[in-house]
N, C-alpha and C positions, 0 to 999 in steps of 0.2 A: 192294590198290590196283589191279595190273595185272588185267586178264581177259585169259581165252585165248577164241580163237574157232578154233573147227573150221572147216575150207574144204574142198570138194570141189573142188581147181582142176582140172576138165575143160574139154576142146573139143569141139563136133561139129561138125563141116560134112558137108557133101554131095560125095561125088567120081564121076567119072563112071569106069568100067571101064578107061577111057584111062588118064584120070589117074592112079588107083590104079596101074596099071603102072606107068607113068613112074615115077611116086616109088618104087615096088617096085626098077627100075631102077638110078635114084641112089642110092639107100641101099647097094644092092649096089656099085657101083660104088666109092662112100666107104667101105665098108667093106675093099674089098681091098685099096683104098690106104692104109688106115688098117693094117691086119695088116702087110704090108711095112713101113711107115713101124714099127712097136713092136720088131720083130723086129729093128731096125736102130738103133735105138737105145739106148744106156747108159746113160743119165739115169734112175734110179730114178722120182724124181718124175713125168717127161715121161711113162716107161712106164706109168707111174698115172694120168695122167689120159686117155692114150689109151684103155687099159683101160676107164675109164668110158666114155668116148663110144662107143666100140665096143659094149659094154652098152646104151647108151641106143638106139644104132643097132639090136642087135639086139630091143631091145623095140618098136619102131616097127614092122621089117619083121614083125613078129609079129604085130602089132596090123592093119595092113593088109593080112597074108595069113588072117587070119581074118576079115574083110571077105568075102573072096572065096569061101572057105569055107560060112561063115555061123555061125564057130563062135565061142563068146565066150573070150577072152585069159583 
């Protein structure tokens, strides 16, 4: 009765060399304060889902340093 359907959920937009920095940037930025913040924390759980966003974080700054590059992720 159910189907499944396959998604490619992708984005692409356009960023200009500026931008791309910037957000190169921010991401750095949340990221160091996101490391201190795990580091300091006892909450197994909390330490877990920081972990992830840190993860997602570093896949991002990856994705936009290969932008610049020109190399694909």
């Amino acid at each position: 009765m159910g189907t499944t359907c396959m998604r490619n959920d992708t984005m692409s937009f356009v960023l200009t060399d500026a931008e791309r920095d910037f957000l190169l940037e921010l991401l750095d930025a949340r990221e160091t304060s996101m490391l201190h913040e795990l580091h300091h924390t006892d909450t197994y759980e909390y330490k877990h889902l920081l972990q992830q966003q840190i993860d997602l974080l570093e896949n991002l700054q990856k994705k936009l340093t290969s932008i610049t590059s020109g190399v694909t992720p």
